[in-house]
Each structure stands twice: as C-alpha cells, then as structure tokens.
N, C-alpha and C positions, 0 to 999 in steps of 0.2 A: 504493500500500500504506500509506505516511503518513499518509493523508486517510482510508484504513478505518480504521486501526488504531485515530486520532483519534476517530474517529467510534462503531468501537464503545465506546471505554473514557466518554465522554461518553454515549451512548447509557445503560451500565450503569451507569453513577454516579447518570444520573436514576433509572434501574430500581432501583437497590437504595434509593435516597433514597425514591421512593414507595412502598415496602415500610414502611417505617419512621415514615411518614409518621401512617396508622391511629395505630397505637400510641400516640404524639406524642401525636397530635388526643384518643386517648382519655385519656393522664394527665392531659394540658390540662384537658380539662373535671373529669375527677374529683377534678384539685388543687381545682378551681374551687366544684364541687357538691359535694363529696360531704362532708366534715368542713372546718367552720370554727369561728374560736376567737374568742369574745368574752371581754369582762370584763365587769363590773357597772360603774356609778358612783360608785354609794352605796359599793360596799367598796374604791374607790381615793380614794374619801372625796371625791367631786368629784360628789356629790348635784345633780342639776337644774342641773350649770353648764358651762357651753360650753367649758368649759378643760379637762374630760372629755373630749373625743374629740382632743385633740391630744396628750393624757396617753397615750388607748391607741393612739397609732399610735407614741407613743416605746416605750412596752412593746413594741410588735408583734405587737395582734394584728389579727383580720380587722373585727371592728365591738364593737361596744356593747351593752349592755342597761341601757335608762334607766330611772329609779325616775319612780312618777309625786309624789312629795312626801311631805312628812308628814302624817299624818291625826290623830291624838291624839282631842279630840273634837267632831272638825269635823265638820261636816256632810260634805262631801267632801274629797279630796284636797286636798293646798297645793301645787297645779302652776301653774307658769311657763309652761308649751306649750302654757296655754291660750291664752296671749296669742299672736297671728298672728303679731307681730313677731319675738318669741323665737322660736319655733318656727321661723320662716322660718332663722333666722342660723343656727341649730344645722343643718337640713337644707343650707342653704349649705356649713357648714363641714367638715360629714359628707362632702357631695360632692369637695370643694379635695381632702380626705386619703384621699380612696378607700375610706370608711369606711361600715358598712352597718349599721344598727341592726336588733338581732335582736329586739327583745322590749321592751315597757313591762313596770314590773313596779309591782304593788302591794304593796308589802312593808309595808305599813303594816298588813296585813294577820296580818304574824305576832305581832305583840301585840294588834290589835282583833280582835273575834269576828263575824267574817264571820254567823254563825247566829243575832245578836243583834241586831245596827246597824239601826234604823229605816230610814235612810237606803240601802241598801246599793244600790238599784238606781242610785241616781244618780252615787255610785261607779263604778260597773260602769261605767253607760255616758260618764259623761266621761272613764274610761280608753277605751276604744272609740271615742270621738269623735278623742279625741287620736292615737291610731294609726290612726286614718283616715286624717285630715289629714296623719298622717309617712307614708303606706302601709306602716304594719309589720304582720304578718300574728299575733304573737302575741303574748298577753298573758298574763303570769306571774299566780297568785292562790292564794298558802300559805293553808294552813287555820290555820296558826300553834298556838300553846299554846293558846288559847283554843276552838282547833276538832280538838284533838287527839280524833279518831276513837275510837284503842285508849286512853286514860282518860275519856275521855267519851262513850260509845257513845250515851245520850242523846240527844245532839245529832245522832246521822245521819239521823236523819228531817229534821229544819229546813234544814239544809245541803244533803240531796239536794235538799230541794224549791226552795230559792234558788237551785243551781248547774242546777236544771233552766230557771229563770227566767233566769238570767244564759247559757244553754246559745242558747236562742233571742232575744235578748237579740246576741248574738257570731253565729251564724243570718245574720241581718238584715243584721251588718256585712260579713261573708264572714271573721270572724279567729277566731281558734283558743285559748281559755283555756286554759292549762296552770296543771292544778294540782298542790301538794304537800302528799301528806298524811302522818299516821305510820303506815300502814294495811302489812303486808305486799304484794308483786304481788299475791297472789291476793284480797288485800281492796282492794287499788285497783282492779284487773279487775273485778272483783265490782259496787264503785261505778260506775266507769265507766258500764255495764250497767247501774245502777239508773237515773241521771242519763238514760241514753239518749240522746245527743246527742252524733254526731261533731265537733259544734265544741266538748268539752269533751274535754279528751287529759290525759296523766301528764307534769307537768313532773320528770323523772326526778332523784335528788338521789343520789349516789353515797354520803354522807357517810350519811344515813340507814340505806343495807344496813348502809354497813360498822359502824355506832355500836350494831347493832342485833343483830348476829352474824349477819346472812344474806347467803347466796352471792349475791353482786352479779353474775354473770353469769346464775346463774339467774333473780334477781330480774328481768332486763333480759329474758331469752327468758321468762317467763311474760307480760308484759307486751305483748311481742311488737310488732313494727313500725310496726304502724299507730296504736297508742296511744300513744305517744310523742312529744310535739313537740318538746321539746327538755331539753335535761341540763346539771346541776348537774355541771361533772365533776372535780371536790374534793372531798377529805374535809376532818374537822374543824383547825384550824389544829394547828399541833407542829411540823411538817416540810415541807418542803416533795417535790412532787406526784412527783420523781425517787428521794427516799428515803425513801418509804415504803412499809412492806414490808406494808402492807395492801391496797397496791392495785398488780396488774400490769396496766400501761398496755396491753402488747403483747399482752395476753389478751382484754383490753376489749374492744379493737379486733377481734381475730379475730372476738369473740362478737358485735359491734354489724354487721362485715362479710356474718357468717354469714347475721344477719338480713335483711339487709338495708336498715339503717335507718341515712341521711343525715341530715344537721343539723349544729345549730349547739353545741356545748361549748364552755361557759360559766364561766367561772376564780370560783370563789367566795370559797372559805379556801385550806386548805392553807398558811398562814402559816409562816415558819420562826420557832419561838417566843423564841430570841434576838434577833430585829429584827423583832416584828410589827408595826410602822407604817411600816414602810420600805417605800412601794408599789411606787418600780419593781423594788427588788431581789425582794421576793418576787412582783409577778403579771408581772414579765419572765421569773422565772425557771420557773414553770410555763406561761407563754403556751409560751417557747420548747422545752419538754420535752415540751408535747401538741402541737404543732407536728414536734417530731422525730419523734413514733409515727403520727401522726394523717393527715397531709398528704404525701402522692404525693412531690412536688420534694423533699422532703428524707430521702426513703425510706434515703439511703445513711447519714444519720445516726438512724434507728427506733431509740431506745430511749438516746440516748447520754447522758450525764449532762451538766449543762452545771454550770459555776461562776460564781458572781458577786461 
C-alpha cells in the first residue's frame, strides 16, 4: 500500500506538473516574442559608441536602437559600422550582454530633407548595407521638419516617389523602413498605400498623437497591425512614462494586445524635467515601468510605479 500510495502521489505530481507545463512554455515565449524594450543611443547620449550597449543593459532593457551618425552636409552618413572592425566589437559585445539590436536609425534625417538631398539613395543604402552586415531587420527614417507632410503638402509627391525608391531599395535587402511622419493614421495609411511597398511600414511615435490631440489608441487601431514595425513608446520629455496622465500604459497595451501587434518599444523622451540628462535615472526608470505593463514575468507588478 506504501509503494501505491508512493507511486500514485509521484505519478500526480508529474500529472499536475504537465498540466502547467503548456502555460509555462506559453508565457516563456511571449515574455520572449511578444513586447521588448529598447533605448536609442543617440538619447542616452552614447551616439555610435560601444559603451552604449553596456549602458543599456545597466538601464535594463532588452536591446538597442543604433543611430547611423551625423549627416549635416555630407554626402552620407558619418558611420563607424562601416568599418568591419567596429562593427564586428559592437556585434561581439551585443552578444557577451545578451543584447539585440532592434533598429538602425537615420535620425539625421529629422533636420535634412529626405525630398531634397541629391544624394539620398546612397544614404538609404549604406544604412541597409550596415544592417545587413548587423542582420537587423529594420531601419528607422523620420521625415523630420523638413519633410513635415501636414505644413508642407508640396512635398508629398517627391517623398512618395523616393520612399517608393528607397521601398524597393529595402525589397532587395529583405528589411523593413519605418517611417515617421506628422500625417494623422489615416494620412499615414493613406501614404503607406501611395508608397505601395510592404517593406515601407509606420514607425509609430506615441508623443506625436498625444502632442497632437489624437486618440493614441485609435490612432494605433486605424493603423492597424500589419503597418507597424515598431514604436516610439514616449511622449515629449516633462515627466516621466509612470506619471503621466497623458498616457495609460495599461490601455496601450490592451489596445496593441487586441490587435495583435508584437514588437519592439522603444524608450525615447519622457525625460523627468528636473534631471533631464541624468540617463540612467530617467531611461531606467521608464525601461523599468514599460517593463512592469509590457512583459509577461513581471505581470504581478503591470502598472506599478517605480522610484529612483
């Protein structure tokens, strides 16, 4: 009777243990896939340098989004990743910290005029060439002041027809341009659709709805799942990403869940305006806040406010 009794209570310990197992296997992976949280470089102020990705894994978060240099008025970018050498250390060092780069970004972008620059194609594709060689699958590309849409309507002809250039262009590479523009959803939809080209998607900027007066959840369901590659997910600096009552984290997220749309959120501003250059204090303290609402493992703390 010892050796049954043994045996069923061992028997149902595995039995309830494999019950529980699924479930497991599924947070596992959706911690994994489904919401990750980078930083930028350029705004923890560690532009093109290798001491960036050891910066964001003291912050905590999941990878990087690296600027490809200054542009001013260069012919192209002023990128270091061109060089094999660099590149190689930083992919090395990416690796040591279990760190993942989400995105090149040409930010240089948002002061030069993408719909002007002689040069733009060779831009494009030395960003392209460089996220080849990192295998990062998407590349950031603001329209900036210079290409602002809704003041300069003008200019949506030239820009469709370069972003349909640069569309096949990114094609060729297999990576995905995300761009930002000041256009409502329905006018980025709209473009999307002019452009024609699934490798040209909505790099989504939270700070724009909200600066703009439009509902940020609708703006995100008009926009809709498949156009979206990845998200700004900050608003302008003031405060930071826990106290502000412009943006409900945990609404976000029902709304981005509802969609169904997985990615990478991206810590931009959100600065606390009493210590705006203090990086870890402020992009530790919203890694860790989109972190609480975002990410499965820490489901018990969704929405908690943290202190620094």
């Amino acid at each position: 009777m010892k050796q049954n009794r043994r045996t069923f209570i061992t028997n149902a310990t595995l039995l309830t243990g494999a019950l529980f197992i699924p479930n497991q296997l599924l947070l596992a992976a959706e911690k994994k896939n489904r919401y990750k949280i980078a930083v930028i470089d350029l705004m923890i102020l560690k532009r093109q340098k290798i001491s960036a990705l050891p910066l964001t894994k003291e912050i905590g978060a999941d990878g990087l989004e690296i600027d490809m240099g200054g542009l001013g008025n260069r012919e192209t970018f002023d990128n270091k990743l061109a060089d094999s050498k660099i590149r190689q250390e930083y992919l090395d060092k990416a690796k040591e910290l279990n760190l993942e780069i989400c995105s090149l970004a040409m930010t240089g972008f948002y002061a030069q005029s993408f719909a002007t620059r002689p040069t733009y194609q060779k831009m494009v594709q030395d960003c392209l060439d460089t996220a080849t060689a990192m295998k990062v699958k998407v590349v950031f590309l603001p329209l900036g002041v210079q290409g602002d849409l809704v003041k300069n309507p003008e200019l949506r002809g030239p820009i469709v027809e370069r972003l349909k250039v640069a569309g096949k262009m990114a094609s060729k590479a297999g990576i995905v341009i995300g761009i930002e523009t000041s256009l409502d959803a329905t006018g980025e939809l709209n473009l999307l659709k002019e452009i024609g080209s699934r490798y040209v998607k909505s790099y989504f900027n939270f700070s724009n709805a909200i600066k703009n007066g439009r509902d940020l959840h609708q703006e995100l369901k008009i926009l809709g799942r498949k156009n979206i590659v990845q998200i700004h997910a900050t608003n302008e600096d003031g405060v930071w990403l826990q106290n502000d009552p412009k943006i409900n984290l945990n609404k976000v997220k029902e709304t981005l869940d509802d969609m169904g749309w997985k990615g990478w959120l991206v810590v931009e501003r959100s600065r606390d305006a009493t210590q705006p250059t203090n990086v870890k204090y402020n992009f530790s303290a919203n890694t860790s806040y989109l972190k609480s609402v975002f990410q499965i493992a820490n489901s018990s703390l969704r929405g908690t406010k943290q202190s620094y």
